[in-house]
C-alpha positions, -999 to +999 in steps of 0.1 A: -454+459+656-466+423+644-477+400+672-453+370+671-480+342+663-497+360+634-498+347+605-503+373+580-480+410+582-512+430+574-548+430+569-546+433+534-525+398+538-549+383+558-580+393+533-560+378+502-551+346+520-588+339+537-596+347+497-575+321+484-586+300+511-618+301+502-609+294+465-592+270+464-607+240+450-620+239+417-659+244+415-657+216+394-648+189+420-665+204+450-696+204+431-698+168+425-713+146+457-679+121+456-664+134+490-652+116+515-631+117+546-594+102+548-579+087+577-542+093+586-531+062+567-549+075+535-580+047+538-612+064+529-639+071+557-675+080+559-686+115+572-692+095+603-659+082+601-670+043+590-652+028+558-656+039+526-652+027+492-641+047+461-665+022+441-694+027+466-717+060+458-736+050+492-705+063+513-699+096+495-708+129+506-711+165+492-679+187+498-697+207+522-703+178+541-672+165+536-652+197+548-677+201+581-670+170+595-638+163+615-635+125+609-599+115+603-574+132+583-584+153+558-603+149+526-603+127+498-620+124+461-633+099+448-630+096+408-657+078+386-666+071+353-697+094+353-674+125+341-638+130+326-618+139+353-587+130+360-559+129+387-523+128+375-501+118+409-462+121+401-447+108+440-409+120+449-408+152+427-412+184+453-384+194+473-408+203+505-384+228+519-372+247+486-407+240+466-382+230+437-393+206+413-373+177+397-369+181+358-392+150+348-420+164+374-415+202+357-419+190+322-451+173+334-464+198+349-456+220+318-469+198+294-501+202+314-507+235+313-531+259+330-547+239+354-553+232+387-522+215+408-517+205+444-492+192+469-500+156+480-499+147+516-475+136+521-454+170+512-431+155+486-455+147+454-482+167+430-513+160+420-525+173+390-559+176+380-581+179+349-602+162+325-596+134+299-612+096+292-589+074+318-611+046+324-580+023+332-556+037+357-522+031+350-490+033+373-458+039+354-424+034+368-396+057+360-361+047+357-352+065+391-375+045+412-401+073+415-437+069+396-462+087+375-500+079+385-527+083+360-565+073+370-596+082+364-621+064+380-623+034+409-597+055+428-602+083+454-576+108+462-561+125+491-570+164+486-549+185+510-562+223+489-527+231+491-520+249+457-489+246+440-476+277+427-503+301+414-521+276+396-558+286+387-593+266+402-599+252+370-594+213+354-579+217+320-583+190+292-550+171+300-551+141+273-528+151+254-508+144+283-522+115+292-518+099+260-476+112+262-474+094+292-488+061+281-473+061+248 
């Protein structure tokens, strides 16, 4: 009989979900040393919990670093123009109880491909993640009041590791759908 506070109905469960766990961030961002914490109003912080800046190397960390300490909120990535990759942010387009996605968001996310996507904070949004050459961010306004974020460096995210769907831990090559969206 299954205690009323686990989590998991089995052992088997609660193997495959410390594995995904584990795995869920793509080896390509926590290997880079552009970590930092995030305070509950999404400003970036310091491993010891003092401001940081997404244009500041100084106040970056390692993701090991990053994940050990418990300043703030939660984590955040900071992108840069040493590398390719890329953020994608579409806000409003998750129905957090169903985990339905509006039909703009879903041919997005299509277009996109195999690559690694997760749930913003804030529940309601994706961010999709992947490589391409965004050196100017871009925020694009959609008819319905909701927006599509593109940026690739100067900018930090919020990371929350919460996978949407089964997407894989790998950054795909995403300008083609860059260049759709900024067409």
């Amino acid at each position: 009989m299954a205690r009323s506070h686990a989590r998991t109905c089995s052992p088997r469960c609660r193997k495959a979900l410390s594995r995904a766990a584990k795995n869920a961030l793509p080896d390509e961002l926590t290997a880079c040393d552009r970590w930092v914490r995030r305070a509950a109003d999404k400003r970036p912080l310091t491993v010891a919990g003092k401001a940081a800046s997404s244009t500041d190397s100084a106040t970056w960390s390692t993701h090991k670093s990053a994940a050990a300490s418990t300043v703030g909120a939660g984590l955040g990535f900071v992108l840069s123009d040493v590398d390719d990759i890329v953020c994608i942010d579409l806000d409003h387009c998750l129905n957090p109880l169903t985990g339905r996605l509006v039909p703009w968001a879903a041919a997005i996310l299509r277009d996109a491909g195999t690559t690694y996507v997760e749930v913003s904070p804030s529940g309601d949004g994706l961010h999709i993640w992947g490589r391409a050459d965004v050196r100017q961010g871009r925020r694009i306004r959609r008819p319905d009041g909701t927006a599509v974020e593109i940026y690739g460096t100067g900018r930090y995210i919020a990371m929350t590791g919460r996978r949407h769907g089964s997407c894989p831990s790998i950054l795909a090559d995403l300008s083609a759908v860059v260049s759709k969206l900024t067409a």
